[in-house]
Backbone as a ProteinNet text record, in pm:
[ID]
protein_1_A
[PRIMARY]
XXXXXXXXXXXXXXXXXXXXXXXXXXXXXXXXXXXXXXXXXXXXXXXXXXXXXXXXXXXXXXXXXXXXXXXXXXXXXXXXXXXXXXXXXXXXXXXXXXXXXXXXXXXXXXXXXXXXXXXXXXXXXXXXXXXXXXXXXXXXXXXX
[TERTIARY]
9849.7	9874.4	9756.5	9696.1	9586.9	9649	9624.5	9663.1	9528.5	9526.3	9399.5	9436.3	9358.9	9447.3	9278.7	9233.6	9087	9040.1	8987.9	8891.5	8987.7	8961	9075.1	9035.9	9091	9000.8	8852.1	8801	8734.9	8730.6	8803.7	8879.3	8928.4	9000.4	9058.1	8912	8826.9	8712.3	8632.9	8600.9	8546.3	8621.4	8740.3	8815.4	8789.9	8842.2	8813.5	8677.7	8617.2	8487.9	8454.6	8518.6	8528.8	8593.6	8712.4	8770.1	8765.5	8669.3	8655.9	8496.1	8447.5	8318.6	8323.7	8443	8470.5	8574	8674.8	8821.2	8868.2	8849.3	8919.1	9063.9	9097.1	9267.7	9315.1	9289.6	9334.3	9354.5	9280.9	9293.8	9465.4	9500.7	9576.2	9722	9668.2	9814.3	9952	10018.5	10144.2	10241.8	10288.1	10345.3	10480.5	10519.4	10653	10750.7	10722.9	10819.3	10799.9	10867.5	10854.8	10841.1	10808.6	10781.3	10926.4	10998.6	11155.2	11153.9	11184.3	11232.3	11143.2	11029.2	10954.5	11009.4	11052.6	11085.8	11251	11296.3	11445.8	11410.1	11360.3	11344.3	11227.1	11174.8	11147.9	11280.6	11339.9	11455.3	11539	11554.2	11622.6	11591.7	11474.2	11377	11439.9	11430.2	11451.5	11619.3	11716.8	11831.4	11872.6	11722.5	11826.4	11832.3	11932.2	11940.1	11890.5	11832.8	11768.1	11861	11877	11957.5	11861.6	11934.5	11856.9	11789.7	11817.9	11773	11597.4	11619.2	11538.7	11416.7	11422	11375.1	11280.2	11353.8	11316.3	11202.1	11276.5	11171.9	11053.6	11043.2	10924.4	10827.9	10886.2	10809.4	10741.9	10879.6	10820	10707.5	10656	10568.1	10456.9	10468.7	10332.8	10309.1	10345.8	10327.8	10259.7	10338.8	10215.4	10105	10078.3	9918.3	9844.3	9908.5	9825.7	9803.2	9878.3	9892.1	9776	9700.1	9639.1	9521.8	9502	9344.5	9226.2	9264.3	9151.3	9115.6	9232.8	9208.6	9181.5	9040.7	8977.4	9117.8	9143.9	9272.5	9375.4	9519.7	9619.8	9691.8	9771.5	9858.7	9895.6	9900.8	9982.5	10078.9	10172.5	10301.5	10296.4	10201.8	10203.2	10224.6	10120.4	10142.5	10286.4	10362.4	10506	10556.8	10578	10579.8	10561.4	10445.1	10426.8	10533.9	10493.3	10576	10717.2	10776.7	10924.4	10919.1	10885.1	10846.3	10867	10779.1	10758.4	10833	10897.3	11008.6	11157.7	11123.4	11252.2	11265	11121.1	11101.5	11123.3	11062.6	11095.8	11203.9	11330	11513.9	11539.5	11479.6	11516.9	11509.5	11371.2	11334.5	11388.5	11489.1	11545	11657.4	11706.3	11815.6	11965.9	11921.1	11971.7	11959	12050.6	12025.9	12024.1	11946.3	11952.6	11803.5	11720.6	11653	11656.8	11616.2	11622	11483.2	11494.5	11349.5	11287.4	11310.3	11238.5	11169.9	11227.8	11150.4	11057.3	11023	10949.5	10812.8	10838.7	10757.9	10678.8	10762.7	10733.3	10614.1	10589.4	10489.4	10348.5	10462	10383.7	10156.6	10168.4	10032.3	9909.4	9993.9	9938.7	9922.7	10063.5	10030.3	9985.9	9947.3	9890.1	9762.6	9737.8	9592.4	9466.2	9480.5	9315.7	9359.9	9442.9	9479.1	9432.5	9404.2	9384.2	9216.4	9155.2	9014.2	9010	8894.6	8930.5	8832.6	8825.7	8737.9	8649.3	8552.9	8442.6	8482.7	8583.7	8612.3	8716.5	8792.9	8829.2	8751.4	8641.8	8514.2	8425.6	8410.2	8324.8	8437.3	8559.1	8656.3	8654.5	8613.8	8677.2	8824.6	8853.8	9022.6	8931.1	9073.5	9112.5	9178.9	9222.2	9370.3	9490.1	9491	9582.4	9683.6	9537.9	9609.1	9672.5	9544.7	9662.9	9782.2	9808.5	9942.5	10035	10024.2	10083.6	10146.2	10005.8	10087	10164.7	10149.1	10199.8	10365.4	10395.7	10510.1	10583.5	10485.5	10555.4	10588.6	10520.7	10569.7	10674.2	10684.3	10781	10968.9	11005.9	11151.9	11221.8	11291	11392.1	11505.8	11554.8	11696.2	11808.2	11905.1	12014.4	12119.4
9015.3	8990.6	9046.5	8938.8	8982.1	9000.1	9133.2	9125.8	9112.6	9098.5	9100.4	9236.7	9322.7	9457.4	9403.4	9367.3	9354.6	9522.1	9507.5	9609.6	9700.1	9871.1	9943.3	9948.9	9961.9	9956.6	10106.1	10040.9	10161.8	10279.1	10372.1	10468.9	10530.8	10444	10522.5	10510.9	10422.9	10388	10525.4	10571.7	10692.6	10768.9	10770.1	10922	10916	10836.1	10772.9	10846.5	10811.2	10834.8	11009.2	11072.6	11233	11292.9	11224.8	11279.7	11305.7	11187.4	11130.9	11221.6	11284.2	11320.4	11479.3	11510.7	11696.9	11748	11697.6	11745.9	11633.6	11573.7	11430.4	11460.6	11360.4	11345.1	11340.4	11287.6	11280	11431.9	11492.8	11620.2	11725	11629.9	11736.1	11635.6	11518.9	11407.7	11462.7	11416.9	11473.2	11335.6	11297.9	11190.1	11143.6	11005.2	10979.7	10962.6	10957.2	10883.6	10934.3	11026	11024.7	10907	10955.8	10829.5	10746.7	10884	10827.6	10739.7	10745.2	10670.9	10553.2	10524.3	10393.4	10336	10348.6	10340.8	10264.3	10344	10271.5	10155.7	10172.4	9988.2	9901.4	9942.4	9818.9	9749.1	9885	9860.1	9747.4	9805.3	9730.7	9573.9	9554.6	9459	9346.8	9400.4	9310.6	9253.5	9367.4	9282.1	9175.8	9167.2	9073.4	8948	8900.8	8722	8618.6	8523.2	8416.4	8314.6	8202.9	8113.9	8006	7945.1	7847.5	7740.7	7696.9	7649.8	7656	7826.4	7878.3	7878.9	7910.2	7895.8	7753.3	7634.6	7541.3	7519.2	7578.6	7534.6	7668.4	7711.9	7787.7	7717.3	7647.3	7561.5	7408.7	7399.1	7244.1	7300.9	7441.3	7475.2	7472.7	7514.1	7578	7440.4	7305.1	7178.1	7098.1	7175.2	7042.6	7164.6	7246.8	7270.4	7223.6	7205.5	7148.4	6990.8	6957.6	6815	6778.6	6908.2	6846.7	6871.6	6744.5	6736.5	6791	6856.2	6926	7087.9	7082.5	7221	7163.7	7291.5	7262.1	7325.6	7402.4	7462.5	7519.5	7489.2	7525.1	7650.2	7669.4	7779.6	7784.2	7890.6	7919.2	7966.9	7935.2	7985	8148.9	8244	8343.5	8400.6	8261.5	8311.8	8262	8161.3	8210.6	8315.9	8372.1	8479.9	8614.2	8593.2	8670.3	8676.4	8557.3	8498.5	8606.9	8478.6	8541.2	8677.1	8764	8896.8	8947.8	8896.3	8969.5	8905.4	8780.3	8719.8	8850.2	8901.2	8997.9	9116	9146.2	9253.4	9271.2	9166.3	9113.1	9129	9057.8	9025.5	9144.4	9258.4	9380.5	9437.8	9415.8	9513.9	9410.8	9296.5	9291.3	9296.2	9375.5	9445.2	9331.3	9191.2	9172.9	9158.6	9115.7	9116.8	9020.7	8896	8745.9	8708.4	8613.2	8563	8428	8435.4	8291.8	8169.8	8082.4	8014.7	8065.4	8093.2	8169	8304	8363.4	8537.7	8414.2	8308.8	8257.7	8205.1	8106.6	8098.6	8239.3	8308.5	8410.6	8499.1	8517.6	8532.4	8473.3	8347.2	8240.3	8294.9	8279	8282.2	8403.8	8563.8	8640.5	8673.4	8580.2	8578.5	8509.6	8343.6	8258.7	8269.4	8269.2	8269.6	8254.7	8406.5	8443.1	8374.2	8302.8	8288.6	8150	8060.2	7882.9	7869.1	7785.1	7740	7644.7	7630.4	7535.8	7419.9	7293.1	7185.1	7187.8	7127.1	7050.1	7024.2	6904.9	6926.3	6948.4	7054.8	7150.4	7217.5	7317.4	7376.4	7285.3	7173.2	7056.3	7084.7	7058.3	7043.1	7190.8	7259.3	7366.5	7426	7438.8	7448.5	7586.7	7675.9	7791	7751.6	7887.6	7855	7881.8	7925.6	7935.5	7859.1	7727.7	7630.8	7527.3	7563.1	7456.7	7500.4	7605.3	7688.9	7621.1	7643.2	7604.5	7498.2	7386.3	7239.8	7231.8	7267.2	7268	7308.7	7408.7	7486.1	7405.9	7308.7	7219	7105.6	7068.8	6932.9	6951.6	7079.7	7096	7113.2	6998.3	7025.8	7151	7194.7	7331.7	7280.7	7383.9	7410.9	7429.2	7363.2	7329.8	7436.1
10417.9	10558.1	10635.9	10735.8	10801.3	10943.3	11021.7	11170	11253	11354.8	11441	11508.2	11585.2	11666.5	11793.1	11806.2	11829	11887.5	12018.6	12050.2	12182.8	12194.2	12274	12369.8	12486	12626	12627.3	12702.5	12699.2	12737.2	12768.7	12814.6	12686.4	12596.7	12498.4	12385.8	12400.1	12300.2	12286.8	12439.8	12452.8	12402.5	12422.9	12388.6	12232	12111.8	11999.6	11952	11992.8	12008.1	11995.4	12124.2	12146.2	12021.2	11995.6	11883.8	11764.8	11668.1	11581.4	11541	11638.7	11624.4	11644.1	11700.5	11722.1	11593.3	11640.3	11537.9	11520.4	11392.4	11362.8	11331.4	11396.2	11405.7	11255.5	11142.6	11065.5	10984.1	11026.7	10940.7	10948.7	11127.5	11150.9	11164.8	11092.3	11127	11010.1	11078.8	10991.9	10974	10830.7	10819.9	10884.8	10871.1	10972.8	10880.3	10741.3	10664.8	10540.4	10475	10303.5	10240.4	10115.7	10043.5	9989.8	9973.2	9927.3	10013.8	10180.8	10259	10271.6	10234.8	10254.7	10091.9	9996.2	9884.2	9872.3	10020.3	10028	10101.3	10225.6	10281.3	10228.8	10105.1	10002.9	9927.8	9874.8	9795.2	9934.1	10032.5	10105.6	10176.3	10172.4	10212.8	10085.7	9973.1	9857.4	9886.8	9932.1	9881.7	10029.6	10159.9	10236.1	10178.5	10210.3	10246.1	10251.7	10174.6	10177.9	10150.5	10249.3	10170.7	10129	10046.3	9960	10033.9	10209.3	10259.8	10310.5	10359.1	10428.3	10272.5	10149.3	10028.6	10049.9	10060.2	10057	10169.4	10281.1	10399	10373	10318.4	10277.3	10187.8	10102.8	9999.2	10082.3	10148	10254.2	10296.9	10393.8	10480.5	10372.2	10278.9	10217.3	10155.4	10117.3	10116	10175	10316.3	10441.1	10423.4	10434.7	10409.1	10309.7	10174.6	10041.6	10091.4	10149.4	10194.4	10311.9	10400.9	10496.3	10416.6	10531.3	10434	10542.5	10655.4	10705.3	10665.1	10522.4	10452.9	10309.9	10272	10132.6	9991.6	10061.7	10002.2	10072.8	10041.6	10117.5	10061	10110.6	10046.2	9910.3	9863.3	9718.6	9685.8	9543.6	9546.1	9600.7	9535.1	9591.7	9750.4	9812.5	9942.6	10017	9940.7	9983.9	9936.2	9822	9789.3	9898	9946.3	10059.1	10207.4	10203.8	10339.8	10341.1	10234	10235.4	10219.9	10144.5	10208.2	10307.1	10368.8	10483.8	10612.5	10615.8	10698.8	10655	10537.7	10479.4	10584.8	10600.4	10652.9	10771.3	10852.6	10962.8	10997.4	10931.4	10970.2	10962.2	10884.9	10891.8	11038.5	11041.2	11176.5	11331.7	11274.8	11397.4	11352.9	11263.1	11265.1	11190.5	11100.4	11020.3	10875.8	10784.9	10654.2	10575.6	10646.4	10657.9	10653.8	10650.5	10699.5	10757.4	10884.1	10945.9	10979.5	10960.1	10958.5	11083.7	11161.9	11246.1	11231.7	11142	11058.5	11014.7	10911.8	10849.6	10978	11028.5	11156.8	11237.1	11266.1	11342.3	11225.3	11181	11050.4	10981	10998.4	10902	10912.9	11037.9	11059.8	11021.4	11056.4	10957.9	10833.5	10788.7	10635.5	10546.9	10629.7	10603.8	10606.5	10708.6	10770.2	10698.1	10623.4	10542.7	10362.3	10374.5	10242.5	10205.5	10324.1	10358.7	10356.4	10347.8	10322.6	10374.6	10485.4	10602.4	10531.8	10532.1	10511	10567.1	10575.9	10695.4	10769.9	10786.6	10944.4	11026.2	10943.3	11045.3	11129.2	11006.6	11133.1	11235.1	11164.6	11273.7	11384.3	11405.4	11533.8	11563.4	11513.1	11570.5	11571.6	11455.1	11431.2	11357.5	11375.7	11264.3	11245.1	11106.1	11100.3	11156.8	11257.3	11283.8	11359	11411.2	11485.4	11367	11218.4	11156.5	11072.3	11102.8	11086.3	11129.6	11290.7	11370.3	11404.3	11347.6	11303.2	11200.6	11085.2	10963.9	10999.8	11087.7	11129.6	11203.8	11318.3	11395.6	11312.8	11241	11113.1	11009.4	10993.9	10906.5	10963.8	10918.6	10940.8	10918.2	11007.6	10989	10966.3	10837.7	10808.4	10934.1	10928.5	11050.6	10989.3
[MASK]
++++++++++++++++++++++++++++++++++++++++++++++++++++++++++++++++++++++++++++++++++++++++++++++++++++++++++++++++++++++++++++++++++++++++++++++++

């Protein structure tokens, strides 16, 4: 999964800057989470909910990318693999134990993204990927 975070205003850049070069923060950071407890919401990540629908429409999505042809390569089983993952993780952190094609969408693009190989002319148009994510997401039928 690739995120973008880009660049901090400059105010905090400087401070960054002050900090990183006197008493680096890391020396004195203190963790948020044992490892047990990141260990349980894997364990827990694994047992939500997928129905066999939402399965399918994961496989449909990663299809229409192999299928467009303004990509040299589309997604791989792995990178559903990923997906659903992290759509798991997602339903978690909004607090169900389900996933809904929307955890899948809502995703799709950071976890897609760096994984796709754009053609010729995608870059001739000027597409990333993320716009052809985006199509791929809008073309693909959702589970009712």
């Amino acid at each position: 999964m690739r995120l973008t975070l880009g660049y901090p205003p400059l105010a905090d850049e400087a401070r960054m800057l002050n900090e990183q070069t006197s008493e680096p923060p890391l020396d004195t950071l203190e963790p948020v989470s044992s490892t047990a407890e990141i260990v349980a919401l894997i364990d827990d990540a694994k047992r939500v909910y997928v129905e066999e629908s939402v399965n399918r429409y994961v496989v449909a999505l990663l299809r229409h990318t192999r299928a467009d042809e303004r990509l040299y390569l589309g997604a791989s089983p792995r990178a559903g693999i990923a997906l659903l993952r992290v759509a798991k993780a997602r339903a978690i952190s909004e607090g169900r134990e389900y996933v809904l094609p929307d955890d899948v969408k809502a995703v799709a693009e950071p976890v897609l993204g760096h994984r796709l190989i754009l053609g010729p002319e995608a870059r001739a148009a000027g597409l990333g990927p993320a716009e052809l994510i985006a199509d791929a997401v809008a073309r693909t039928p959702v589970p009712v």
